[in-house]
N, C-alpha and C positions, 0 to 999 in steps of 0.2 A: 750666380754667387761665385766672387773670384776663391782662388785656391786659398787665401790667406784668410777668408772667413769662414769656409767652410769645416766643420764640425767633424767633419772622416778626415781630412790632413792635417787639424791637430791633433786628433788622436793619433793616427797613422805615426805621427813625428813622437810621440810618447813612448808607442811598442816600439819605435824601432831605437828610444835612446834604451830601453831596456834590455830588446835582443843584444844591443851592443855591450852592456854590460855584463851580459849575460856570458857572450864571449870570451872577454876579458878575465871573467871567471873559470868557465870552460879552459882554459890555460891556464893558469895556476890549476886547476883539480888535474889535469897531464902532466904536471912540473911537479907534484906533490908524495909520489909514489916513497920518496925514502923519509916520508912524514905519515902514517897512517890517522893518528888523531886529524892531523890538519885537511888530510884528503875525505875522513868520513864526514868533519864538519864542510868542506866544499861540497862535499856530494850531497847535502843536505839541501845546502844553498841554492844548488845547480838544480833540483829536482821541484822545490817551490816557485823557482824563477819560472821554470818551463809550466809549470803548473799555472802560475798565474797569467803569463804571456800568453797560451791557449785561450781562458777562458776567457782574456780581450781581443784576442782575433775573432772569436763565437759570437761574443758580442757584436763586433763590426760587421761580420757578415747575417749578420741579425740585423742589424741598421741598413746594410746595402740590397738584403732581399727588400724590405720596406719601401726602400727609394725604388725598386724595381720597378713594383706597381703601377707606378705614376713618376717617370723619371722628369719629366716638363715642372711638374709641383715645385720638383728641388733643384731646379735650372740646372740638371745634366744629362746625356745620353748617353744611347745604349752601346759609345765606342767608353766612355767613360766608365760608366758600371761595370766592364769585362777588365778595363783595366787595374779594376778597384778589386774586381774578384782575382785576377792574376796575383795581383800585392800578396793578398791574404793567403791565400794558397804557397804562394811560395816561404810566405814568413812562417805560416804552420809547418812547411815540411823541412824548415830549417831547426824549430826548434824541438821537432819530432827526432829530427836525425841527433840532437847532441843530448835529445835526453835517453835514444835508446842507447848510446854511447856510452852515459852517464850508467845506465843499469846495467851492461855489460858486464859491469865489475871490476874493471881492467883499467889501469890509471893512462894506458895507452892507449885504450880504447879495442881492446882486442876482443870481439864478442862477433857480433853481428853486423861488423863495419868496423873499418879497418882506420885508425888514424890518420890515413893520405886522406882516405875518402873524406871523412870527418873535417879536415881540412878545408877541403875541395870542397865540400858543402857551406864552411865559415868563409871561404874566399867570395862566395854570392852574396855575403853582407856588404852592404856601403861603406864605402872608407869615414870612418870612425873621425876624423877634424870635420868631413864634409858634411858626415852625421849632425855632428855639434854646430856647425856655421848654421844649417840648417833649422835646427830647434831652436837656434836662438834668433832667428828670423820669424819662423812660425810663432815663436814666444812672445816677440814685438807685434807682430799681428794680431795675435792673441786677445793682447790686453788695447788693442787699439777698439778690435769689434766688441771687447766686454764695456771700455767705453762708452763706446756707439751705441749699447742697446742702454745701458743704464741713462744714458742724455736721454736715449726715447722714450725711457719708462717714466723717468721723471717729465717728460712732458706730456705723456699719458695720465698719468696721477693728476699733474695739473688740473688739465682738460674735465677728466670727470669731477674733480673738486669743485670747479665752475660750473659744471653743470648739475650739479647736487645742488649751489648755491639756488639755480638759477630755479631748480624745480623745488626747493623750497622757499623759495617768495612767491612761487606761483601758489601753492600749497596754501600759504599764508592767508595770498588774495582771495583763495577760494573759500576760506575758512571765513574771514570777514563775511564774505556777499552771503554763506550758508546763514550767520550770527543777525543780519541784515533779514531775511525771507523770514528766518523765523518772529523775530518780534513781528515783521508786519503782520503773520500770519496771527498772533497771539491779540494782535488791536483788532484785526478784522471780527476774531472771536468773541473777543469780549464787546463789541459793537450788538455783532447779530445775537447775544442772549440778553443785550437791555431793548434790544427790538423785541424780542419775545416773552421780555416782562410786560412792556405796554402794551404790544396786541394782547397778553394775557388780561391784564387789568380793563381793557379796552371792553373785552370778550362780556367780563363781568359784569361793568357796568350796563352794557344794553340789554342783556340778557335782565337785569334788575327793573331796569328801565317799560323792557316788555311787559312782565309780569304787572308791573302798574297800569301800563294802558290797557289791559286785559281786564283790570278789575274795573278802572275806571268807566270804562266802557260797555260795561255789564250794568252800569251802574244810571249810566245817563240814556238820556231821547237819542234818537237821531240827528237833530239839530245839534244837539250838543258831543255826540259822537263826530260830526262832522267839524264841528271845532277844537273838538280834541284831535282831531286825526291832524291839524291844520297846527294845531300848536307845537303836538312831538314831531311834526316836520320840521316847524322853527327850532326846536331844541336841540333833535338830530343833525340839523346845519349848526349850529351853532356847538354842538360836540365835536362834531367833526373836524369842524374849523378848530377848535384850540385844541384838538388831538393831533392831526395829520399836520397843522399850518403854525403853530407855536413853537 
């Protein structure tokens, strides 16, 4: 990931347009001394600044232990990472030194550090135009990778929109062949209980049929048992046939 898209040099470019400003303030609150309103409301200013600038350096180096882990993930190594830990370390103890400066008391900075030093501390800031060329570089870079990922997102959305399409026609088609199984399934059924109205009917009729040759047969010779037997043969074929073959 080049320098211009990566997520820790545009932050990086943000704390340091603020350390700058910070600065710039930091001077006025030492030029302020024969104005005490104007110096207690800098000193206000100057102690939020520092306050806020802290808890984004915390942050960053909350994101750079992260990348540690797995510095290959976020295409940088581990001369990178120490360089990224030196940044932070130095921008906290810059703005460590003008806030203990700040609570000294002293519009000169007379406490716990001496004005030259305080100075000499503000001289390790980046020249303040070069500051600025710079964020407004990173700033065009910026919005070139916020660009870049919204073109991607928006081709992402696409993509799954199409394939939502795609798996609801399948959905669709399945829905049909399911609406398909079932009627056949519902003909098949209504087929096999008129099959089992006729075997029923079927059932009763010979069962009727017996009961007569039973009597009938009680009733006659041998001879003539032997022609009945010969008859509800002929009947029995001839039931048959217009049950099973009609």
């Amino acid at each position: 990931m080049s320098s211009a898209q990566d997520p820790f040099y545009i932050v990086k470019e943000e704390i340091q347009d603020s350390i700058n400003k910070l600065q710039s303030t930091f001077h006025q609150w030492e030029n302020s001394a024969s104005d005490p309103g104007e110096q207690v409301h800098l000193k206000k200013e100057l102690l939020a600044g520092c306050e806020s600038i802290e808890w984004q350096v915390d942050e960053l180096d909350k994101a750079i232990g992260v990348a540690s882990r797995d510095p290959s993930w976020y295409g940088i190594d581990d001369i990178e990472l120490e360089k990224r830990r030196r940044w932070t370390s130095t921008a906290r103890t810059q703005v460590s030194s003008m806030k203990k400066a700040v609570l000294s008391g002293g519009a000169n900075g007379v406490g716990t550090m001496s004005a030259s030093g305080m100075r000499r501390e503000l001289m390790r800031l980046p020249n303040s135009h070069q500051a600025k060329s710079n964020q407004y570089a990173a700033a065009q870079d910026n919005d070139d990778f916020i660009q870049s990922e919204s073109d991607r997102q928006l081709l992402l959305v696409k993509q799954q929109d199409e394939e939502l399409d795609e798996l609801s026609a399948s959905v669709q088609r399945i829905g049909g062949v399911g609406l398909t199984i079932h009627d056949e399934l519902v003909a098949q059924e209504n087929i096999i209980d008129e099959l089992g109205t006729e075997m029923d009917s079927t059932s009763n009729r010979l069962d009727f049929v017996q009961k007569k040759v039973a009597m009938v047969m009680k009733k006659a010779s041998a001879k003539g048992q032997i022609m009945m037997i010969l008859f509800l043969i002929a009947l029995f074929i001839v039931l048959f046939v217009l049950v099973f073959l009609t």
